[in-house]
C-alpha positions in Angstrom: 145.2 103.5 193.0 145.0 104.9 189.8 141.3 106.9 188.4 139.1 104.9 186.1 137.3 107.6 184.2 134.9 106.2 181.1 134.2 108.3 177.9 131.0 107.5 175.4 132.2 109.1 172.3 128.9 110.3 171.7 127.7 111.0 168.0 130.3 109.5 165.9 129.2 111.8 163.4 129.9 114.9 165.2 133.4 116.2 167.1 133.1 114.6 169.8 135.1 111.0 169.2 137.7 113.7 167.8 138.1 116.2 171.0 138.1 113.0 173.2 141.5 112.0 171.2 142.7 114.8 171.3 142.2 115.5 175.1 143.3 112.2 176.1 146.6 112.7 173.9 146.7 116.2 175.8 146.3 114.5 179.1 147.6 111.1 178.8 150.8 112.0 180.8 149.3 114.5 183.7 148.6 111.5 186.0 148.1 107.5 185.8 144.7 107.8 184.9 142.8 105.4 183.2 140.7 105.9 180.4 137.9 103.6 178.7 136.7 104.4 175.2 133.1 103.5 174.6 132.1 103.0 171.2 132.8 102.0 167.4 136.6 100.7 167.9 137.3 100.4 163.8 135.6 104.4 163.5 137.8 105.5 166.6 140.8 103.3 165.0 140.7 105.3 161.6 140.1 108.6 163.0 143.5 108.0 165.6 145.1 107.6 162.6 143.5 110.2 160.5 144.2 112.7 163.8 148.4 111.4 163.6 147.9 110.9 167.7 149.1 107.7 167.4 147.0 106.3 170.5 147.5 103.1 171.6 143.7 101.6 171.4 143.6 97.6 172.6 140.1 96.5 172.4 138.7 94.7 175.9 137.3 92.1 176.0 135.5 93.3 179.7 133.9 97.0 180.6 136.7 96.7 183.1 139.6 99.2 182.0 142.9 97.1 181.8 145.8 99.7 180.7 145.9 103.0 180.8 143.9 103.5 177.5 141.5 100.6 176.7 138.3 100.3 174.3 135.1 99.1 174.6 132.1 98.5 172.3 128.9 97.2 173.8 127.4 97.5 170.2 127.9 93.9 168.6 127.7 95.7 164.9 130.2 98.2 163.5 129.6 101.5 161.9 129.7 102.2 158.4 132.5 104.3 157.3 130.2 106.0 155.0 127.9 107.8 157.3 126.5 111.3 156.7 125.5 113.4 159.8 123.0 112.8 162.1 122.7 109.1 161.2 119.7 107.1 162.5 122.3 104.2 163.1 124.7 107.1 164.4 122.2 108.2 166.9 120.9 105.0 168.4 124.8 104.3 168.9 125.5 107.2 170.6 122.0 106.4 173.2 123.3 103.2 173.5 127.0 104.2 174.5 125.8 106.5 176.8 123.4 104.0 178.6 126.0 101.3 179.1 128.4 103.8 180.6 125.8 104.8 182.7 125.7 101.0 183.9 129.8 100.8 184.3 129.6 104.1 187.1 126.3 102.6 188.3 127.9 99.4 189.1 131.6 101.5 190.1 133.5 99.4 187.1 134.2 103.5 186.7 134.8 106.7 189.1 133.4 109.0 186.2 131.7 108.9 182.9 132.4 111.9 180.5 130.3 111.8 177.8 130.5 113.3 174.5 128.0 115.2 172.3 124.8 113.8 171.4 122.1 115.0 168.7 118.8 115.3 170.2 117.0 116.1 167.0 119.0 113.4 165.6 118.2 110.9 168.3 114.6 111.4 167.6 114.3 111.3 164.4 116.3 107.9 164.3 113.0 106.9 166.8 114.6 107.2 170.2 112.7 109.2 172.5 114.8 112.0 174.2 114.6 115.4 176.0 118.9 115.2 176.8 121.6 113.3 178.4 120.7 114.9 181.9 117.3 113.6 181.8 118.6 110.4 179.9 120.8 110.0 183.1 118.5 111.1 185.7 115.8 108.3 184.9 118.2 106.0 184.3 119.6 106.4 187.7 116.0 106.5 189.3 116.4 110.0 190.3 114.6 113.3 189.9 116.7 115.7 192.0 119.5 116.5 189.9 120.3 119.8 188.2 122.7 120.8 185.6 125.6 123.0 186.0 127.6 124.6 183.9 130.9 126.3 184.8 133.8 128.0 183.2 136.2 130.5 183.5 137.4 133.9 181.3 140.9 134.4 180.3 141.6 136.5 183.1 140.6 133.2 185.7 137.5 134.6 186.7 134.6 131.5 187.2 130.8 131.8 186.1 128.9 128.3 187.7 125.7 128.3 186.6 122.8 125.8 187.8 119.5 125.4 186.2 115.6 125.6 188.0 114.4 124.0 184.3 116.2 122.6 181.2 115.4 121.2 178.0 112.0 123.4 177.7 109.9 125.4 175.4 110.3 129.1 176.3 106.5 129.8 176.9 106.3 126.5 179.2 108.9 127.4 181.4 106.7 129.4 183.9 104.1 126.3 184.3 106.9 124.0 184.8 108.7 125.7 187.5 108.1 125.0 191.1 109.7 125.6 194.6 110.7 122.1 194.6 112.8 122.5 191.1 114.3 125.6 192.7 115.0 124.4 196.2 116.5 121.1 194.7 118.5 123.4 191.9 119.9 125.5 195.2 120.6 122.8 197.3 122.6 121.0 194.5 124.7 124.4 193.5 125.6 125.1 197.2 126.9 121.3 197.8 128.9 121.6 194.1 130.4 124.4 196.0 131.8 122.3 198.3 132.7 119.6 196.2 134.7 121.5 194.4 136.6 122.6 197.7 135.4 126.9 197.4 136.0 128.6 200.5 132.2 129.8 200.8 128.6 128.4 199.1 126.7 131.6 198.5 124.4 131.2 195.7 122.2 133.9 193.8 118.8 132.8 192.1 117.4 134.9 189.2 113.9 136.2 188.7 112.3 135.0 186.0 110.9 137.9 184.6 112.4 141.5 183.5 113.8 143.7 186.9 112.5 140.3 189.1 109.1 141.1 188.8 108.6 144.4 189.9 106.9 143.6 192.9 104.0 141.7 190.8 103.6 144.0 188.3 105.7 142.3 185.5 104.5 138.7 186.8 103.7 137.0 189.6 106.4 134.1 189.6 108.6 136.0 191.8 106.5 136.3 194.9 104.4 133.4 194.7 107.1 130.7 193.5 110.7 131.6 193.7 110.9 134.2 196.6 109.1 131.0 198.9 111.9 128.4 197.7 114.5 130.9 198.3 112.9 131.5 202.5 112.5 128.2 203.2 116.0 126.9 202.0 117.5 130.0 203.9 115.5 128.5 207.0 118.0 125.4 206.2 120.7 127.4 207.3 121.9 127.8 203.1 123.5 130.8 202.2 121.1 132.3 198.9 119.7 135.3 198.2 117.0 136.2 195.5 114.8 136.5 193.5 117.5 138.9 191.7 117.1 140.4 188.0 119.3 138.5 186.3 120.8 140.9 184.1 122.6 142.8 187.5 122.8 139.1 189.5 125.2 138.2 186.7 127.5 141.0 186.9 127.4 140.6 190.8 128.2 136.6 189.7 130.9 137.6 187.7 132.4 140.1 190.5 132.9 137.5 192.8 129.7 138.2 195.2 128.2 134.9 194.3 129.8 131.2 194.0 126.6 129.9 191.9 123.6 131.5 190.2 120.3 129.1 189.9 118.9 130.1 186.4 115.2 130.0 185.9 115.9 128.4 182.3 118.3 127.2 179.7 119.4 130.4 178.0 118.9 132.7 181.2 122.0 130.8 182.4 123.6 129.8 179.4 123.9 133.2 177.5 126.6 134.4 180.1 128.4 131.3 181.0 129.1 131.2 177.7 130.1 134.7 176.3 133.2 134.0 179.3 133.8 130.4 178.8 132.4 129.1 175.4 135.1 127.3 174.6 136.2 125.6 178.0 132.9 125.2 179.2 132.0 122.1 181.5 128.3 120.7 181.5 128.0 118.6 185.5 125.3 116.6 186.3 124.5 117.4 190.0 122.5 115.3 191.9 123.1 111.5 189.9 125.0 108.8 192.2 128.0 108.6 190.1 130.3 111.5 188.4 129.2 112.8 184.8 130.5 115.7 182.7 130.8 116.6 179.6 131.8 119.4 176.9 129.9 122.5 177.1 129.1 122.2 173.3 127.1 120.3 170.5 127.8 117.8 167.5 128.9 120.6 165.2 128.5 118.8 162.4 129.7 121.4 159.9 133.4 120.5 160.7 133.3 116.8 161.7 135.7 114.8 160.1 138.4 117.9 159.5 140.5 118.3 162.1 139.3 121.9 163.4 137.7 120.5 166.8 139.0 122.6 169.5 139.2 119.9 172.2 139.3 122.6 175.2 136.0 122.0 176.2 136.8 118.0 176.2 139.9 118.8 177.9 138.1 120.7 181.1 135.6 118.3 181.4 138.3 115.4 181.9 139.8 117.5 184.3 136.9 118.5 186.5 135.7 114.4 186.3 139.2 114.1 187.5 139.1 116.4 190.3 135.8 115.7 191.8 136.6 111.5 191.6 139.8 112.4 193.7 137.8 114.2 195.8 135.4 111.4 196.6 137.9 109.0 197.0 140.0 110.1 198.9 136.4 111.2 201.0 136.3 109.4 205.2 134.6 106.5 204.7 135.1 105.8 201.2 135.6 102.3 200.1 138.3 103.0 197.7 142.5 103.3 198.7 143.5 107.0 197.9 145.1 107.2 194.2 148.3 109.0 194.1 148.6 113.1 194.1 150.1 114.5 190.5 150.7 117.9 189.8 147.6 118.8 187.1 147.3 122.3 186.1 144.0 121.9 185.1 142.9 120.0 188.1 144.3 122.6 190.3 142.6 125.7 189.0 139.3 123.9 188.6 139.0 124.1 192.6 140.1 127.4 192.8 
C-alpha cells in the first residue's frame, strides 16, 4: 500500500506552490508515494511549466488521490493570473486550502497533510481571522493540547528539535499566558515525538523564561512558581526532563547531544537557534493533532516569488519527515491500514536518526 500524503499550496503568491514542485520533482521517484495538490490547478499548471519540471498534473474529480500525482481544487473559481502579493483573494484561498485538507486527514482520504506557507498579516487583512496554521489546525481538529515543533539538522548531521510552551504571541504577554498545563502538555508532546521518530532515548530540557532561569526569584518569579512545578509533576510521570535551564547554556547542552528536545518558553526563544543550524531544512510539526501535518520551516517570501530562486530544501524535509512518521503509524500494531512497501529514502532514513 502505497502513502497518500496531501499538500495545500498555501499562498499562491508566495514560494510555496513553487518549492512543493520542486520537491515533488525531487522526490517523485524515492518511493510510490502519492501526492495530492490542493489548490488553483490553471496557477499550478503555468508555474509547472514556467519551473520546466514537466509534472504530470491530472485534475480529480474526487479529494481521493488516483495516480501518483493528482490535483485538487475545492475552490469552484480560479485565480487571476495577475495577482500582486499578499492578495485578499490569494489569502482567503490559501485558508480555504488548508481547511479542506484538514478535512481529507480528518476523514483518512490522506495519511499526511503538508502545508505550505501562509501570510498571517495577509490573511487578516483580506478579513479572515487568524493567529497561524497550528491554531487554525488545532481548533479545527477540536483540540487544545498540541504544540509546535520545529526540528533540523547542521551540515555536520547534528539535530536541534525544538517544542514551544507559547506561540504566536506578543513578547510582553508571554509571561501571563504561560501556564503548567501549556508546559506539561508542550513536554509531554516533545518526549512522545521522540519516540515517534524512533530516538533511542526521550530526555527533554525546558528553558527558563527569564535571563540565568531566574536567579532563584530575583530576575522573576516564573521559574519557581510556574515552570519548575510543571517540570516535578511530569517527572512524577515517570518522563525524563529537567529544567528550568537558562536557555542560552540549555541550547549548547541541546546541541551537544545531552538533550533530545528543548520546550521553549516562546517563539523566538526556540526559534533563534533552530534556525541559525537548520534555516534552510527546517521542519515545522504539529504535535498533538489526530492526523500528520508538517510544513517548511519558512514564510511566503514574497520578494522572490514568481523567479525561480525558491530553495525547496525546507519543502523537501518536510515531505520526508510526513513520510517517515505516516510509515511509522501504519505500519503501528493495531492499525487499520496494510503496511506500504519499504524503499530506500535517504531523507527518510536520517530523519529518525
Amino acid at each position: 500500500m502505497s502513502l497518500k500524503i496531501g499538500i495545500s499550496l498555501g499562498d499562491f503568491t508566495g514560494i510555496g506552490p513553487e518549492t512543493a514542485l520542486k520537491a515533488i520533482a525531487a522526490d517523485l521517484e524515492l518511493d510510490q508515494t502519492r501526492y495530492l495538490l490542493i489548490g488553483d490547478i490553471n496557477q499550478t499548471r503555468t508555474l509547472n511549466q514556467r519551473l520546466g519540471l514537466d509534472l504530470p498534473l491530472p485534475i480529480n474529480e474526487k479529494s481521493e488521490p488516483s495516480g501518483r500525482l493528482s490535483f485538487w481544487n475545492p475552490e469552484t473559481a480560479p485565480l487571476p493570473s495577475d495577482l500582486g502579493a499578499g492578495a485578499p483573494l490569494a489569502a482567503r484561498a490559501a485558508v480555504a486550502w488548508l481547511h479542506q485538507g484538514a478535512q481529507l486527514a480528518l476523514k483518512h482520504g490522506i495519511d499526511a497533510l503538508v502545508t505550505a506557507p501562509v501570510n498571517k498579516e495577509s490573511i487578516i487583512r483580506a478579513g479572515v481571522p487568524f493567529v497561524g496554521q497550528t491554531e487554525f489546525l488545532s481548533q479545527l481538529a477540536g483540540t487544545n493540547k498540541t504544540a509546535m515543533m520545529l526540528l533540523g539538522h547542521d551540515n555536520r548531521g547534528v539535530w536541534l528539535r525544538v517544542a514551544l510552551a507559547t506561540t504566536h504571541l506578543p513578547l510582553k504577554d508571554v509571561s501571563s499566558q504561560l501556564t503548567r498545563k501549556n508546559i506539561e502538555v508542550a513536554v509531554e508532546l516533545a518526549s512522545q515525538a521522540c519516540l515517534d521518530l524512533g530516538l533511542p532515548r526521550a530526555r527533554v530540557g525546558v528553558c527558563g523564561l527569564n535571563p540565568h532561569a531566574g536567579e532563584g526569584g530575583q530576575m522573576g518569579t516564573e521559574e519557581q512558581t510556574t515552570i519548575s512545578p510543571a517540570i516535578s509533576e511530569l517527572q512524577r510521570r515517570g518522563i525524563d526532563v529537567c529544567g528550568p535551564i537558562s536557555a542560552d547554556a540549555l541550547f549548547y547542552y541541546a546541541y551537544k547531544g545531552d538533550y533530545d528536545a528543548v520546550v521553549a518558553m516562546y517563539h523566538d526563544q526556540g526559534l533563534v537557534p533552530l534556525k541559525m543550524i537548520a534555516f534552510e531544512h527546517g521542519v515545522n510539526w504539529t504535535l498533538g493533532l489526530p492526523f500528520i501535518r508538517t510544513s517548511p520551516d519558512h514564510g511566503t517570501a514574497y520578494d522572490i516569488a514568481g523567479q525561480n530562486k525558491a530553495n525547496p530544501s525546507s519543502m523537501r524535509a518536510a515531505l520526508s519527515l510526513a513520510r517517515q512518521l505516516a510509515r511509522k503509524r501504519i505500519e503501528a500494531p493495531g492499525s487499520k491500514h496494510q503496511a506500504p512497501e519499504k524503499h530506500e529514502d535517504p531523507n527518510f532514513r536520517k530523519n529518525a536518526e
